[in-house]
C-alpha angles and dihedrals in degrees: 000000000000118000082025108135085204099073109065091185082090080073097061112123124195098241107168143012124246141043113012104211131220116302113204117210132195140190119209122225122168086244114017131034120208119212128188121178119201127214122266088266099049097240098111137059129198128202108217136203105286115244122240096232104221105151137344091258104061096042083055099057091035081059091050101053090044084061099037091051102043089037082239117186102200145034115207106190115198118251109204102199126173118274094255092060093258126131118249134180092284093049093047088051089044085048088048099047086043095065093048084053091056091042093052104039141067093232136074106262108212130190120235125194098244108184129152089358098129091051096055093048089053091054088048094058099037080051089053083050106246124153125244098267090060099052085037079059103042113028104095100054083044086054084054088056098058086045094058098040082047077060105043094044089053094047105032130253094260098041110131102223113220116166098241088202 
């Protein structure tokens, strides 16, 4: 996704030495939101329990709480674009909840491409050996968690995340 306007993680600047912090990803689905938390040190990544998306409102607060409780730093927000690279309708509406994110919340909100992740999730957990109900169950918030290691491994582990904008 690089040279893609889209994506404001191109915009992450290594500010300050020391611990990184927890970053909190989550994937958007029209109905379910999946949400994954990494370790202080950004090594580890968690698959949370997925979100049932009723309004904005409470998604936002549900979000709120998620940071507030694990001290995150960071929100990455998956971006699905077509498999070309091009914006469609659910990256537009990713872009759009994005920016009420960053208008709504003490830490920087970044976009992640996000594509076949939940496919890959869905071959992970076939590969671990779990029946459809269970990956029906988890694969959004494992989607989450690809999204968030795709992140870590572009930026770096010990990359302090700021929102240059």
């Amino acid at each position: 996704m690089s040279g893609n306007s889209t994506n404001s993680a191109d915009s992450i600047r290594n500010v300050e030495a020391g611990p990184p912090g927890r970053l909190l990803a989550i994937d958007l689905g029209a109905k379910r939101v999946g949400i994954a938390v990494s370790d202080e040190l950004r090594i580890t990544v968690t698959a949370l329990e997925r979100l049932e998306r009723r309004s904005w409102k409470e998604l936002l607060s549900r979000v709120a709480a998620i940071i507030e409780s694990y001290d995150a730093r960071a929100l990455i927000i998956g971006l699905p674009l077509n498999l070309d690279g091009t914006r469609g309708p659910a990256a537009d509406e990713a872009v759009r909840i994005g920016e009420n994110f960053r208008k709504s919340l003490d830490v920087p909100v970044f976009l992640q491409d996000e594509r076949l992740t939940s496919l890959a999730a869905e071959s992970e957990m076939k590969a671990q050996g779990l029946g459809d109900e269970k990956i029906r169950e988890r694969v959004d918030s494992e989607s989450a968690a690809i999204i968030l290691r795709d992140f870590i491994d572009r930026v770096g582990p010990s990359t302090s995340v700021i929102d240059a904008n």
